[in-house]
N, C-alpha and C positions, 0 to 999 in steps of 0.2 A: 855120375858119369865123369866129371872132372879129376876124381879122384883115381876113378881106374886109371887114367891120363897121368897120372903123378902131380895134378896142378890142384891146387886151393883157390877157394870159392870166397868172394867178399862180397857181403850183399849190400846194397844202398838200394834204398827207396826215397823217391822223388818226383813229383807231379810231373815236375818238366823240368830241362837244364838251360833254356836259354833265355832265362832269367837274368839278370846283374849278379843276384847273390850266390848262383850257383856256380860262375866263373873257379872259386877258390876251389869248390869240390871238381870240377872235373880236370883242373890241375893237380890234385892232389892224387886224382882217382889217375890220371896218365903216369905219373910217377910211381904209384902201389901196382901197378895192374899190365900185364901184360897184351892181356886182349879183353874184350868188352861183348858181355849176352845183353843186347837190349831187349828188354821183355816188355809188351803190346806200349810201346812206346807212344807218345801223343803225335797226331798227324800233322797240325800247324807248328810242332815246336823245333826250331831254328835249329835247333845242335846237329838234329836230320842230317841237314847241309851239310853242316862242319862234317861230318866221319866220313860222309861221302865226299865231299871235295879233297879230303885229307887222306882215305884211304885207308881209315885205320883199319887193325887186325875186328873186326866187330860183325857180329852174328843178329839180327832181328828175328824176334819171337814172334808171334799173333801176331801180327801186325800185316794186314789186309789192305791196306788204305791206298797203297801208290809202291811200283819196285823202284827200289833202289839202285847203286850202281854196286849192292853188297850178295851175302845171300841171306835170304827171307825162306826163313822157316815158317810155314802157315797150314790154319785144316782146311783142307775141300768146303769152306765153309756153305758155299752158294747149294753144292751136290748134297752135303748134310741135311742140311734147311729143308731142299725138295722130301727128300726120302721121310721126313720127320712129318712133314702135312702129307706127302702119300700116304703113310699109314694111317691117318686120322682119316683123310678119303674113303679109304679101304674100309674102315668101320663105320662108314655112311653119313659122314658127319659133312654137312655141305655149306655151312655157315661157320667160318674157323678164325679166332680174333687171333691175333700175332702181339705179343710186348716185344718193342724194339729196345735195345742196350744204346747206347751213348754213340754218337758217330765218332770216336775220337782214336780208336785203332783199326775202325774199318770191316769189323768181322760183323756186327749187327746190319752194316748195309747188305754184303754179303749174304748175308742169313734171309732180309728180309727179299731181297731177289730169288732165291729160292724157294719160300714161302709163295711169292706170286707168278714164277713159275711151274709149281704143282698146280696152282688154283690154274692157270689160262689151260693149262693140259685135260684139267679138266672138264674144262668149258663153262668155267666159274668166273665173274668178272672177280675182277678186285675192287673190295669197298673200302677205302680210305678211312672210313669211319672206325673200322675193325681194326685198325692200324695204332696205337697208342706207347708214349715213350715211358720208357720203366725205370730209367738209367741203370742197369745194370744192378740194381740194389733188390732186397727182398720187400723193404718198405714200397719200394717203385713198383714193383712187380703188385703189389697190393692193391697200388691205388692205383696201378693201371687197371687192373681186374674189376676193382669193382666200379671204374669207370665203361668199362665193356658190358659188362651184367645192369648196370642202369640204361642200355641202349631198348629202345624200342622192341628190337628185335634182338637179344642179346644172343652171341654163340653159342652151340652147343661144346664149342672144343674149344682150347685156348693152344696157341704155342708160342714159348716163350724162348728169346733168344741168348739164356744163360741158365743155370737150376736156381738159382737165388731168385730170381723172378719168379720161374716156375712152384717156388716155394711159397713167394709172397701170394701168389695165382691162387693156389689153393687153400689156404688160409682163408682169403678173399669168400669163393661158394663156399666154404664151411660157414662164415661170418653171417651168410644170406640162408642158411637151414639148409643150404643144398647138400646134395654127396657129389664125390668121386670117384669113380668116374662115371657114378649112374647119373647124375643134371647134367654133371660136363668136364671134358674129358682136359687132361693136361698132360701138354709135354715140354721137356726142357733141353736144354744143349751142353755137352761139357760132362756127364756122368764124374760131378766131383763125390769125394769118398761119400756124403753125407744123403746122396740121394737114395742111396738101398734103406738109410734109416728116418726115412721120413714117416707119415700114413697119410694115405697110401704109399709105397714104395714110387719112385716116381720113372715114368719111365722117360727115356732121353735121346741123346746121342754121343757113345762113348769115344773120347779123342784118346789114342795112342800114346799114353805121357810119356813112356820110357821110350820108344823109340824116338818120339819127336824132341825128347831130350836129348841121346843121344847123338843124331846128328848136327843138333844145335850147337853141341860143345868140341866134334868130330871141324865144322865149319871152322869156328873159330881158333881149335890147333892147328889145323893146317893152315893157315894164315899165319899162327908165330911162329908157325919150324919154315914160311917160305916162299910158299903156295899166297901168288898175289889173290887181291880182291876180287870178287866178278859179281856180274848181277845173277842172279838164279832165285826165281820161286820156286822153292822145295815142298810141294803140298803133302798132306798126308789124309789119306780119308776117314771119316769117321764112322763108326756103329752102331746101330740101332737097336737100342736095347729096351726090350719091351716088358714093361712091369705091370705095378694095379694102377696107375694112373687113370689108363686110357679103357677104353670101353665104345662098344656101340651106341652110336645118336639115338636119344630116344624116341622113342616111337613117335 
């Protein structure tokens, strides 16, 4: 998308910038850089401040946590999440564990509001016990899975609030002789390339990359040809894309 733009793309990866030692890079980065895509940037980290108080030309990705005074490109994460345990609902499945992702951009809380908003809709309390942090990782998503499958009453469905977990999830009932989606059923968030080539195929909720790129990069030129800063959550919805994952609660 930048490219269509006529403008060139620098990429830097970085925990966080409001560090000490990061000071040199993000001098350096204001000198190379015209405008700035912060992608699911950290919530507590200080620089936040700094582009808002400063004004700079600068777009934020994923990032759910708090609006700025920028524009904040983000998914219907909360409307996702619901839609994603409705469809578990729908296949009968009435004990449904959740792996939450890292609080640190904000889109896992989101997700997980969703998730317990399907459940109270459907006249389901919420068991905090079915609740388990996965940090965004497949290892996590693992050892949160199979910390859900050692519960008393272990889920029939798992939903996972990224496909790397959802990955780790299923690994997890294969590990225990289960199947998928006949013991228990799995879904993920994000439809990145690798979840059509999982097994089962996994099913998810597909986020719009190209257009949410698009106006990401849309944001941030108009800011350097002019167009001041404003605050705006730009949300985009996501899709529900149903594979072999999921399956009806067993009998």
């Amino acid at each position: 998308q930048a490219r269509k733009r006529d403008y060139d793309l620098l990429l830097f990866n970085a925990d966080r910038f409001d560090s000490p030692e990061r000071m040199p890079t993000c001098a350096t980065l204001a000198k190379l850089c015209d405008g700035l895509l912060l992608v699911m940037p950290t919530a507590d980290d200080r620089f936040l401040d700094t582009i808002e108080r400063q004004q700079l030309c600068c777009a934020l990705v994923c990032f759910d946590a708090r609006q700025l005074a920028l524009p904040t490109i983000v998914l219907e994460n909360r409307a996702g999440a619901r839609a994603a345990v409705e469809h578990l609902l729908g296949l009968g499945h009435r004990r449904i564990g959740f792996i939450a992702g890292s609080a640190r951009t904000g889109q896992s809380g989101e997700r997980e509001r969703g998730y317990i908003d399907a459940l109270a809709a459907a006249g389901i309390a919420h068991d905090p016990a079915l609740v388990i942090d996965g940090a965004f990782s497949q290892p996590g998503g693992f050892a949160a899975a199979q910390r859900l499958l050692d519960l008393a009453a272990p889920p029939s469905a798992i939903f996972a609030a990224n496909d790397e977990m959802a990955f780790g999830a299923i690994d997890a009932v294969a590990s225990r002789g289960l199947k998928v989606p006949q013991d228990v059923s799995v879904v993920g968030f994000d439809d990145i390339s690798t979840a059509s080539y999982v097994f089962p195929r996994l099913t998810t909720m597909h986020q719009p990359y190209e257009a949410l790129a698009e106006r990401a990069v849309h944001e941030v030129v108009e800011m350097i040809e002019g167009r001041p800063p404003a605050a705006a959550r730009i949300a985009f919805a996501t899709e529900l894309v149903v594979r072999d994952s999921t399956g009806p609660a067993p009998a």
